[in-house]
C-alpha positions as CSV (number, residue, x, y, z in Angstrom):
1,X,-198.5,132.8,-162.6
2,X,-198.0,130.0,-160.2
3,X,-194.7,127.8,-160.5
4,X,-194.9,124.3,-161.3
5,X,-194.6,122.1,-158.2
6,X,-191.7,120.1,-159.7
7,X,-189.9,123.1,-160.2
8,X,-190.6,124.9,-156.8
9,X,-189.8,121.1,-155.0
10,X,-186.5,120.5,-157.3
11,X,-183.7,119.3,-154.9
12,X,-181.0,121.9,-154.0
13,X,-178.6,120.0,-151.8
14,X,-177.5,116.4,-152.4
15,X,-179.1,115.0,-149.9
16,X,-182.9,115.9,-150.9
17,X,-182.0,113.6,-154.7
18,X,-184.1,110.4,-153.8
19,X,-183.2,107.3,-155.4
20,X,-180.2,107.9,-156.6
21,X,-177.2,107.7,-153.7
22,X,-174.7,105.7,-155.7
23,X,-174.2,108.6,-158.1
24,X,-174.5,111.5,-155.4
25,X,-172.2,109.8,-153.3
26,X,-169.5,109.7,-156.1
27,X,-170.1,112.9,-157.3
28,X,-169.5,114.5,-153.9
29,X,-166.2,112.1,-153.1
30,X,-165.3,114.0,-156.5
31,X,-165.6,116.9,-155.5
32,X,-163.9,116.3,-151.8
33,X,-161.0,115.3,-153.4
34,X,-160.7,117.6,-156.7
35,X,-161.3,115.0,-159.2
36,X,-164.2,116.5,-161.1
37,X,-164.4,115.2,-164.6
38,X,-164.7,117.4,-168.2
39,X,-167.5,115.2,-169.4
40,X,-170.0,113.4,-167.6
41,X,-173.0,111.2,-169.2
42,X,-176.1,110.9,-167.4
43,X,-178.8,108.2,-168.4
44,X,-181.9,106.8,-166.9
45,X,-185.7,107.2,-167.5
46,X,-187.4,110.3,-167.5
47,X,-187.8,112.2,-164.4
48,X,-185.1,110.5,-162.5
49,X,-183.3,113.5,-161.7
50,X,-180.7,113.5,-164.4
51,X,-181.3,117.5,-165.4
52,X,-181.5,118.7,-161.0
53,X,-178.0,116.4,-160.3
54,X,-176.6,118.2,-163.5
55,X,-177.2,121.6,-162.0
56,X,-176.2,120.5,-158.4
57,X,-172.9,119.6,-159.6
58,X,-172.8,123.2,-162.0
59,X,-173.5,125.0,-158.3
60,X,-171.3,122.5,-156.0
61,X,-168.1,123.4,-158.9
62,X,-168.7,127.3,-158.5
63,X,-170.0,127.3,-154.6
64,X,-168.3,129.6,-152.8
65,X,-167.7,127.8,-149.6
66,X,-164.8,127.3,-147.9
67,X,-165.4,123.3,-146.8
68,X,-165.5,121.6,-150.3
69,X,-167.8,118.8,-148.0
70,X,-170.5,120.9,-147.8
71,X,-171.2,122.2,-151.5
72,X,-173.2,123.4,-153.0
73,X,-173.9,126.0,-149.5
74,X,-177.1,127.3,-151.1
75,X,-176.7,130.2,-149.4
76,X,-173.3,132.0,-151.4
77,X,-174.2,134.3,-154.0
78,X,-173.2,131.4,-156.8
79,X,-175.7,128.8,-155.3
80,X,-178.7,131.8,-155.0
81,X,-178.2,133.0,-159.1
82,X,-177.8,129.4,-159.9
83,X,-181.3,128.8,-158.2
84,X,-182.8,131.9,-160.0
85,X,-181.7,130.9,-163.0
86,X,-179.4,133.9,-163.4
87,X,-176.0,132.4,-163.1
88,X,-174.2,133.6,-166.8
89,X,-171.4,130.2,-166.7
90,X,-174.5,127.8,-166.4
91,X,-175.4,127.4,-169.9
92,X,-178.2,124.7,-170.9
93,X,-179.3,123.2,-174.0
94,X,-182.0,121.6,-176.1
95,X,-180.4,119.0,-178.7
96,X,-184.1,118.2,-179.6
97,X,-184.3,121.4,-181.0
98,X,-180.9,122.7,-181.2
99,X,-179.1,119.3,-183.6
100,X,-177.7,120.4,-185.9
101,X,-174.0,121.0,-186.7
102,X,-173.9,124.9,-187.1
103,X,-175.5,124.6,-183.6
104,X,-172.7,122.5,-182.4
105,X,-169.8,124.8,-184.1
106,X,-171.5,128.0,-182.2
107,X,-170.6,126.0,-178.8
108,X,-167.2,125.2,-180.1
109,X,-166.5,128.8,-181.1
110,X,-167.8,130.1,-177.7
111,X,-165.8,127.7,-175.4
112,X,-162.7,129.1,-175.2
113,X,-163.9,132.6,-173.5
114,X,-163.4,132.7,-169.7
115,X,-166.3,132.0,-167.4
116,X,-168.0,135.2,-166.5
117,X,-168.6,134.7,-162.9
118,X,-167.8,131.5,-162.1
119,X,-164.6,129.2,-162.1
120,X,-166.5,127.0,-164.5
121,X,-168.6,126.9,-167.5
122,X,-171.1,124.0,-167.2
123,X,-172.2,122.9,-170.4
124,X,-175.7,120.8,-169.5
125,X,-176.9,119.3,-173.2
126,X,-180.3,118.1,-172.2
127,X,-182.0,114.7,-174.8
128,X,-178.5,114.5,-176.5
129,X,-179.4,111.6,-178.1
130,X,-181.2,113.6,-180.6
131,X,-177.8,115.6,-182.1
132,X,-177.5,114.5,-185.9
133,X,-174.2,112.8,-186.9
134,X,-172.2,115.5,-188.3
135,X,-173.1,117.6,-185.0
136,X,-171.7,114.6,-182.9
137,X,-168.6,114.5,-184.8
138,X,-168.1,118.2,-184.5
139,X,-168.1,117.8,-180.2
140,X,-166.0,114.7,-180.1
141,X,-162.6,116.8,-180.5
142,X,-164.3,119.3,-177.8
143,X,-165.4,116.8,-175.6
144,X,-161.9,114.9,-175.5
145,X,-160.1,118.4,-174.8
146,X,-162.3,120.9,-173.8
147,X,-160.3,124.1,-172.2
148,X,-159.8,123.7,-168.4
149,X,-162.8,125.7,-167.3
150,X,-165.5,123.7,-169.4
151,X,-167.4,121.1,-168.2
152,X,-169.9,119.1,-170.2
153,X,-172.5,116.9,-168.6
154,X,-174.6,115.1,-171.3
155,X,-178.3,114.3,-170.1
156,X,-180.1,111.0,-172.4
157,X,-183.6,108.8,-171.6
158,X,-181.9,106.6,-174.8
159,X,-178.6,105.9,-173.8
160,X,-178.5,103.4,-176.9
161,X,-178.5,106.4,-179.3
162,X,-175.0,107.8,-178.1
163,X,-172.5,106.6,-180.5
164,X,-169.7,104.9,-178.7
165,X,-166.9,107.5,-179.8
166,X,-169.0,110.0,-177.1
167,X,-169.5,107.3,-174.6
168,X,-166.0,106.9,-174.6
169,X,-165.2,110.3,-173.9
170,X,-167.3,110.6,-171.0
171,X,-167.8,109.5,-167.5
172,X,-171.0,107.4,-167.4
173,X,-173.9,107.3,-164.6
174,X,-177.2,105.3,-164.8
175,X,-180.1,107.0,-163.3
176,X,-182.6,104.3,-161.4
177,X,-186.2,104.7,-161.0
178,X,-186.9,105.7,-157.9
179,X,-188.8,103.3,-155.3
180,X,-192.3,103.3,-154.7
181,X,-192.2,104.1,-150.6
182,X,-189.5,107.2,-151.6
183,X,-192.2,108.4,-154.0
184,X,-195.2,108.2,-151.5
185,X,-192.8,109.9,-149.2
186,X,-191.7,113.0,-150.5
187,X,-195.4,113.7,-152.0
188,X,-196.7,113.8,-148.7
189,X,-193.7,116.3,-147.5
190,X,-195.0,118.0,-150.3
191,X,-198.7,117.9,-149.6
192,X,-198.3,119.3,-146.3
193,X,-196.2,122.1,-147.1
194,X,-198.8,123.0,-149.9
195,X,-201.5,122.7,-147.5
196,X,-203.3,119.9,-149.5
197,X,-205.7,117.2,-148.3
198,X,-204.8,114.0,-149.8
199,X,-206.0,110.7,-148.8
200,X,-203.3,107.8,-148.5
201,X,-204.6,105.6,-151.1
202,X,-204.5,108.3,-153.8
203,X,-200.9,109.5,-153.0
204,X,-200.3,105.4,-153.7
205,X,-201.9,105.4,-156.9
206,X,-200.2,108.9,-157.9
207,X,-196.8,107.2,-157.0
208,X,-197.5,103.8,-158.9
209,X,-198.8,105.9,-162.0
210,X,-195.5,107.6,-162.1
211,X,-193.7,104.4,-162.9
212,X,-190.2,105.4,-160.8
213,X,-190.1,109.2,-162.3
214,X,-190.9,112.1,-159.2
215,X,-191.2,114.4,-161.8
216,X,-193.9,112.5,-162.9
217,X,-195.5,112.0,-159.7
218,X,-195.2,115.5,-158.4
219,X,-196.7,116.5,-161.7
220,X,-199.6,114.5,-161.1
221,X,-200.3,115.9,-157.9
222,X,-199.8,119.3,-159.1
223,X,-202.8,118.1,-162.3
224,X,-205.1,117.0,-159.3
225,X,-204.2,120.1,-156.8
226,X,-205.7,122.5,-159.4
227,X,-209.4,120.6,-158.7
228,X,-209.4,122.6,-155.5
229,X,-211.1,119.7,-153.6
230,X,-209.8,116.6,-151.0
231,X,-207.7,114.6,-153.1
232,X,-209.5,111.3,-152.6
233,X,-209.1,107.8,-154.7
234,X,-212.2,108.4,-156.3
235,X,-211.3,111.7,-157.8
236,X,-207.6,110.5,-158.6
237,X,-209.1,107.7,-160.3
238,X,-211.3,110.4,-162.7
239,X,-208.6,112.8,-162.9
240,X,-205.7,110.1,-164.1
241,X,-208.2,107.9,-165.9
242,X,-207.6,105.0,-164.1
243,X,-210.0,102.2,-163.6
244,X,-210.9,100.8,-159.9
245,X,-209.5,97.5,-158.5
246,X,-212.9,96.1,-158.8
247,X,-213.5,96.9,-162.3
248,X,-209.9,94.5,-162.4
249,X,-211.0,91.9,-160.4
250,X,-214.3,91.9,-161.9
251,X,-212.8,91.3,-165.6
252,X,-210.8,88.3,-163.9
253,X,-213.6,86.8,-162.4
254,X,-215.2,86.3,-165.9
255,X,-211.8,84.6,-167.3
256,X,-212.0,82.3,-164.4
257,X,-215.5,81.7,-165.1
258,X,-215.1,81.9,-168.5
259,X,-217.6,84.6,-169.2
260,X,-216.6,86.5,-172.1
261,X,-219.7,89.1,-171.5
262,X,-218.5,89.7,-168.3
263,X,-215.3,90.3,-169.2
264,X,-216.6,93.0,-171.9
265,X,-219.0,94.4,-169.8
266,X,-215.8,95.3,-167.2
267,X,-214.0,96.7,-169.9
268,X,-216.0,98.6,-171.7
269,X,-217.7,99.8,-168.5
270,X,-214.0,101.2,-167.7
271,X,-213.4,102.8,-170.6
272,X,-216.9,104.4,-170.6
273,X,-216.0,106.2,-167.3
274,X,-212.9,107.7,-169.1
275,X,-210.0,105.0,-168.3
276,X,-207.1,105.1,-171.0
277,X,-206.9,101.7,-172.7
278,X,-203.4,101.4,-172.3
279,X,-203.2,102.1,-169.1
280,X,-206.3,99.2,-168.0
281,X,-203.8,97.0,-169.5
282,X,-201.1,98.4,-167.5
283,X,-203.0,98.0,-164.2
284,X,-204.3,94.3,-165.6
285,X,-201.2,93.2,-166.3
286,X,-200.1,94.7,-162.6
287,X,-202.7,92.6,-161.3
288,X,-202.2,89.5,-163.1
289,X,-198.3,90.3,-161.4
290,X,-200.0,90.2,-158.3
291,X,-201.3,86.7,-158.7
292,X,-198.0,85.2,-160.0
293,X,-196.2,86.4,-156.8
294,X,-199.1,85.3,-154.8
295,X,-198.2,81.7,-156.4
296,X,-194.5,82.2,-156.0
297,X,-194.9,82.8,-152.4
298,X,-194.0,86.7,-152.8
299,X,-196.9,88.1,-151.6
300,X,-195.1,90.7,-149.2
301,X,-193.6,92.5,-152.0
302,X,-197.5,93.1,-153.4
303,X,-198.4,96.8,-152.1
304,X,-201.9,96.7,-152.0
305,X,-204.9,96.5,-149.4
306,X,-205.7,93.3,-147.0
307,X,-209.2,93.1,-148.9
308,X,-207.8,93.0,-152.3
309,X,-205.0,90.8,-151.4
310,X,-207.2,88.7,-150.2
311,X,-208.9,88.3,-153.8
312,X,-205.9,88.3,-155.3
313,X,-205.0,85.2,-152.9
314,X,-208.0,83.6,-154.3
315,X,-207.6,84.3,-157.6
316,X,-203.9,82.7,-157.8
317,X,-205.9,79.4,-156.3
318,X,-208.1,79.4,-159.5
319,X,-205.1,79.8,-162.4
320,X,-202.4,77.5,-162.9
321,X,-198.6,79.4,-163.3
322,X,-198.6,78.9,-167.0
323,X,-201.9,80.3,-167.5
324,X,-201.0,83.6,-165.4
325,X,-197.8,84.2,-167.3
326,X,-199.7,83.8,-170.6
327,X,-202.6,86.1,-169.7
328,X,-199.8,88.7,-168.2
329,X,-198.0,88.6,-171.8
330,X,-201.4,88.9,-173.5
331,X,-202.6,91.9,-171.9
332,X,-198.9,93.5,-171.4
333,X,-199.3,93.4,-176.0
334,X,-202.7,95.8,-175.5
335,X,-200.6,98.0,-173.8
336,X,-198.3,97.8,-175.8
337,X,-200.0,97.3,-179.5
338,X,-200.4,100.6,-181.6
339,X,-203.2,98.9,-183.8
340,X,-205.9,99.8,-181.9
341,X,-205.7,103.7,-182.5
342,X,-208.8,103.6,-184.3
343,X,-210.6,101.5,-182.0
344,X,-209.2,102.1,-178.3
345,X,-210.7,99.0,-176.7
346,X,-209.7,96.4,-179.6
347,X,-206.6,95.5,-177.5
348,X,-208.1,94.8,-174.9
349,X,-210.7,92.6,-176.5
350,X,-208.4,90.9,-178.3
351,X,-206.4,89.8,-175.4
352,X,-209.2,88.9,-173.6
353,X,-210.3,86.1,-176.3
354,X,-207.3,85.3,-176.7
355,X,-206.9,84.2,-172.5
356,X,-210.2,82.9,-172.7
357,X,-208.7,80.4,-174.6
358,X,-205.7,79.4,-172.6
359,X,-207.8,79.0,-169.1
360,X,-208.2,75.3,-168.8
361,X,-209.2,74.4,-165.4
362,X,-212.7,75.2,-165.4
363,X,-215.5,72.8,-165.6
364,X,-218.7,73.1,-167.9
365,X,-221.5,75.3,-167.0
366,X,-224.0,73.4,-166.0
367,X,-226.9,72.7,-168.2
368,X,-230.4,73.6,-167.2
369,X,-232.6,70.4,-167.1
370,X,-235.1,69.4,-169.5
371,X,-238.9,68.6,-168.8
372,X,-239.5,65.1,-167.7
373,X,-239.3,62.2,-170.4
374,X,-241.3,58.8,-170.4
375,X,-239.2,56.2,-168.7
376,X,-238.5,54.3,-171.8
377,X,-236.9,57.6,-173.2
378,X,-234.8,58.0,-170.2
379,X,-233.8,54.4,-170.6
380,X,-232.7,55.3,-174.1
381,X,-230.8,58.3,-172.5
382,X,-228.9,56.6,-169.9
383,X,-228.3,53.4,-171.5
384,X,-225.4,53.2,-174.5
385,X,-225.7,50.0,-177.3
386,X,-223.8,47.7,-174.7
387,X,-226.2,48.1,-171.8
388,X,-223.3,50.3,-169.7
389,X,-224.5,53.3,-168.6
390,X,-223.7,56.5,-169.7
391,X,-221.5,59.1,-167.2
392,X,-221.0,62.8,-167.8
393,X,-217.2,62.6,-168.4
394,X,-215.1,65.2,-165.9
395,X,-211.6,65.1,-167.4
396,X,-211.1,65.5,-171.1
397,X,-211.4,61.8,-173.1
398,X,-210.7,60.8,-176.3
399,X,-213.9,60.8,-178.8
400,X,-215.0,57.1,-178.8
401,X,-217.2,55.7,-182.0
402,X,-220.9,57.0,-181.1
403,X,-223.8,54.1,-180.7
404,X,-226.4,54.4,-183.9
405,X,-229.6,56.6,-182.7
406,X,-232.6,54.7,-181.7
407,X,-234.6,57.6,-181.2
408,X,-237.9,57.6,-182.8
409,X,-238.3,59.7,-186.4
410,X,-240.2,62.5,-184.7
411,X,-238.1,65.1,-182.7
412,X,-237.5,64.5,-178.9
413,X,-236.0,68.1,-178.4
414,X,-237.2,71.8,-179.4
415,X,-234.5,73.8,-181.3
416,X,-235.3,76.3,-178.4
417,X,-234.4,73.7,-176.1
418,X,-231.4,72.8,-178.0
419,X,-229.8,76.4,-178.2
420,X,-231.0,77.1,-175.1
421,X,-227.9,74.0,-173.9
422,X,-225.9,75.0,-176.8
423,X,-223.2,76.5,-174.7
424,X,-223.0,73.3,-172.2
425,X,-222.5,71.0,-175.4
426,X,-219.8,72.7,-176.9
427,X,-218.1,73.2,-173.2
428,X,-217.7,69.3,-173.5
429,X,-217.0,69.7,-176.6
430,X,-213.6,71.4,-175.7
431,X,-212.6,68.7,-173.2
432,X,-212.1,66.5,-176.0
433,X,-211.2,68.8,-179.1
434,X,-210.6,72.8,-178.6
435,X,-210.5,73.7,-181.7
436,X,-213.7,71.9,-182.4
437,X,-215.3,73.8,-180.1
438,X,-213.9,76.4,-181.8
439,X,-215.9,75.6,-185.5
440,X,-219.1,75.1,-183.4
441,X,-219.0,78.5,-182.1
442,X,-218.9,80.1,-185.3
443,X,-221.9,78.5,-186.0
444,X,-224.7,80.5,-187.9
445,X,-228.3,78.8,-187.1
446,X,-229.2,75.7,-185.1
447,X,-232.0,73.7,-186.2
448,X,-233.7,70.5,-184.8
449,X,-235.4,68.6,-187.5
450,X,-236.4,64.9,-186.5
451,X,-233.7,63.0,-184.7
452,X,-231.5,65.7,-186.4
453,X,-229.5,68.5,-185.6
454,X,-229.2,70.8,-188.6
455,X,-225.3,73.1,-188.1
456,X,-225.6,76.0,-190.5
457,X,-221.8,77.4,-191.1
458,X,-221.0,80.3,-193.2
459,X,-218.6,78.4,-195.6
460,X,-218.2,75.3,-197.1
461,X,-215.0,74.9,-195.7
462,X,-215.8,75.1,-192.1
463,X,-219.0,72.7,-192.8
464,X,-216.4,69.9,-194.5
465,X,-214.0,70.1,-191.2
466,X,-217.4,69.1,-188.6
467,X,-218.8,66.9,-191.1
468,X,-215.6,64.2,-190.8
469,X,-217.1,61.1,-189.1
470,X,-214.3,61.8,-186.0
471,X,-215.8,65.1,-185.7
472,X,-219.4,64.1,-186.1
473,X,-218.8,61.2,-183.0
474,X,-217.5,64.0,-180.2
475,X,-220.5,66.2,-180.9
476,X,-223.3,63.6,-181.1
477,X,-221.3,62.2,-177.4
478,X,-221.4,65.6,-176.0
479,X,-224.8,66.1,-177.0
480,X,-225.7,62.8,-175.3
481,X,-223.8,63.9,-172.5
482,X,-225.5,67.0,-171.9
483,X,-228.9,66.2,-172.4
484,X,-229.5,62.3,-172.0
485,X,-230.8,62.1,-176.1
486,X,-229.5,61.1,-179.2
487,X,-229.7,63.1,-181.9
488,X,-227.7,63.2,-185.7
489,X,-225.6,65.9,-186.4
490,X,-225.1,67.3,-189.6
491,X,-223.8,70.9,-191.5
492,X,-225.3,73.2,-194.2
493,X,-223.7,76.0,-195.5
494,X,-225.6,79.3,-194.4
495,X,-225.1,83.0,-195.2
496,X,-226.9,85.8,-193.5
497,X,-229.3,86.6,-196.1
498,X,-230.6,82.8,-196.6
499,X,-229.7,79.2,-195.6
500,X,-228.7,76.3,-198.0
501,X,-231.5,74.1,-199.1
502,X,-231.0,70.3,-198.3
503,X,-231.7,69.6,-202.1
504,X,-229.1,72.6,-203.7
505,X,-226.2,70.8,-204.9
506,X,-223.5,72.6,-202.5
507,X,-220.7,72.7,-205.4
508,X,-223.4,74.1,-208.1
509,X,-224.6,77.6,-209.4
510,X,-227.0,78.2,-206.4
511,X,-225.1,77.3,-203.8
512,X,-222.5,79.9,-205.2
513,X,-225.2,82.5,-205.5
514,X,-226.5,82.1,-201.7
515,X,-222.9,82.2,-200.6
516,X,-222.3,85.3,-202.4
517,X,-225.4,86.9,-200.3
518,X,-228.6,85.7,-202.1
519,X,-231.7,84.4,-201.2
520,X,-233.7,81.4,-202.5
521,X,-237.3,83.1,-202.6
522,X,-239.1,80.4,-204.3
């Protein structure tokens, strides 16, 4: 059986620990000048190295060499059965699976014997967060006066767990994520000595997926070594489930352009070819980071190629500040959000309507034009009741009281015609109310009758708040607007099944059956 990659590249000298000098450094002035500690706590994110400087310091404390400056040797017979796992005064343990207090007591009983090789016992408690309260309290008395050949180094990822009677006992190191370039580094020391063929631009990826943890990252390219192929971005991208940078900018495009299809189409179409929801909304809200440095004037900290930075310059053009922060807290929720386990993309969908909503610098689609009208209904179209004529507003205005029609009883406009502009009316619509635009989108059927346009709504409730005379003006304006007629506006209360008759009292029996999903057959 093959070893793991992490655990055939694990550091054995101080200097091959990336990332995490201010501890090293220390450590080694300790050991220079004899002032080793009984109890060390070591904290930090997962894969930091926390576990591989606990063991350096168990093989610099036993090394056999003569200059203390140059332990652990790695080459005495200490360092060599410390490396093969063989080394009898190196004892480590699980507190995930060994909590309790009987496990504890065993430790305390077996403390006091002599180290058998060694001058030291090392004592390496890995995830010593998880211990139960009765087994903390049975290792604070050990931990404040262990015998003189015990050492204790406590290894956490939840530092806040550790009940401040331990912390107090010990000597505390934070373990830092390691940068991104340190990452990409020692991957490709590690490519070449595996013989593997690995394209730039996925060693990048497999160092930003890791998040600051080598372990991580070395694991990853261990997962994608077994594939027996190049390593390319393409195959990375499979393997890791990751989606591509177009897929990203394509999904921003249609917030820009306020396409909510679009923006589905991108999703979905990423999650399709295997991408973990979570992680899009990782890389989205990476992205979306992208654009708020490009705005901040940061853009030399963005690690990414001149192509894409080149979108991403133009994307920060198109969104104000406020609008990129809100989107970034949005989609950083889906990545976040647990109530999606039944439906992986909800999240995501969910955070995309809800940005759809905040992105307010767009103009209106424009609205395909109408066949020709007689010149005395294009008079009628430009011309309001006081002979001014009419402009397509371009900023948001308040509603204004709306001329009476003087259109003629018979309809000027096909309800094809009319959905067929729908989404141009209610985009000026929004300029003036949101949430307006917001009822009229809900919206069951659209019907044309006459010089009327009939709104069928699936509740009486949402009919009463477009029916208000204030309400009624900024849609029969927008509808002027967009296509040059006039045209009543009224609501009807419609269900899937059926539509409320004109002549069904809406408070009555009937009007109560159809909402409840019947039909009006005769």
């Amino acid at each position: 059986m093959t070893q793991a990659f992490y655990r055939k590249w694990r550091p054995q000298k101080w200097d091959e620990v990336l990332g995490q000098a201010h501890i090293t450094d220390t450590l080694q002035n300790a050991l220079v000048g004899s002032r080793v500690g009984h109890a060390y706590l070591f904290a930090g994110p997962r894969g930091t190295g926390k576990t591989t400087v606990a063991r350096l310091l168990a093989k610099a404390v036993n090394c056999q060499a003569e200059d203390a400056s140059k332990r652990p040797c790695d080459e005495c017979e200490y360092c060599k059965a410390v490396n093969e796992n063989r080394f009898l005064d190196l004892i480590e343990i699980d507190a995930a699976s060994n909590n309790g207090v009987d496990d504890v007591r065993d430790l305390r009983d077996k403390i006091n014997f002599s180290p058998s090789q060694g001058q030291f016992k090392i004592y390496i408690i890995d995830e010593v967060h998880m211990l139960s309260t009765p087994a903390f309290n049975a290792l604070l008395k050990t931990l404040e006066e262990p015998p003189p050949h015990a050492i204790f180094i406590l290894a956490t990822t939840e530092i806040h767990k550790i009940p401040t009677t331990v912390l107090s006992r010990c000597q505390r190191h934070e373990f830092r994520r390691v940068p991104l370039d340190s990452i990409i580094q020692q991957l490709k020391i590690i490519a070449d000595g595996e013989k593997l063929n690995v394209d730039g631009e996925a060693t990048q990826l497999i160092a930003r997926q890791s998040n600051g943890g080598m372990r991580d990252a070395i694991s990853l390219l261990d997962q994608l070594s077994s594939t027996d192929e190049k390593i390319t971005l393409e195959l990375a991208q499979s393997v890791l489930g990751t989606a591509t940078n177009e897929t990203i900018i394509e999904l921003i495009d249609g917030i820009r352009d306020e396409n909510p299809g679009v923006g589905l189409q991108a999703i979905h179409r990423a999650l399709d070819a295997g991408s973990d929801p979570r992680q899009l909304a990782r890389q989205i809200v990476e992205y979306l980071r992208a654009l708020m440095l490009f705005q901040m004037g940061n853009s030399a900290q963005i690690d990414a190629t001149e192509d894409v930075k080149a979108r991403m310059d133009a994307h920060a053009k198109n969104f104000t500040a406020s609008a990129v922060l809100k989107m970034m807290r949005a989609f950083n929720s889906a990545a976040v959000d647990q109530r999606g386990g039944w439906q992986p993309s909800l999240g995501l969908e969910l955070a995309l309507a809800d940005v759809l909503e905040i992105n307010e610098d767009v103009e209106p689609a424009p609205v395909s034009k109408l066949p020709a009208k007689s010149k005395q209904d294009s008079a009628k179209a430009s011309v309001t009741s006081e002979g001014v004529p009419e402009q397509t507003p371009a900023k948001p205005t308040a509603p204004q009281p709306q001329a009476k029609s003087e259109a003629a009883s018979g309809s000027t406009i096909s309800t094809e015609e009319l959905v067929s502009a729908w989404p141009g009316i209610r985009a000026r619509v929004k300029q003036s109310d949101r949430n307006l635009e917001a009822l009229l989108n809900s919206c069951k059927t659209l019907e044309v009758k006459g010089n009327a346009l009939v709104i069928g709504m699936a509740s009486e409730v949402l009919a009463e708040k477009i029916e208000k005379p204030e309400q009624i003006a900024v849609v029969q304006k927008a509808i002027t607007s967009a296509l040059g007629i006039d045209l009543k506006v009224k609501t009807v209360v419609t269900t899937a099944k059926g539509k409320m008759p004109d002549d069904v009292d809406q408070n009555g029996l009937v009007a109560a059956a159809i909402q409840a999903g019947g039909e009006v057959v005769k």
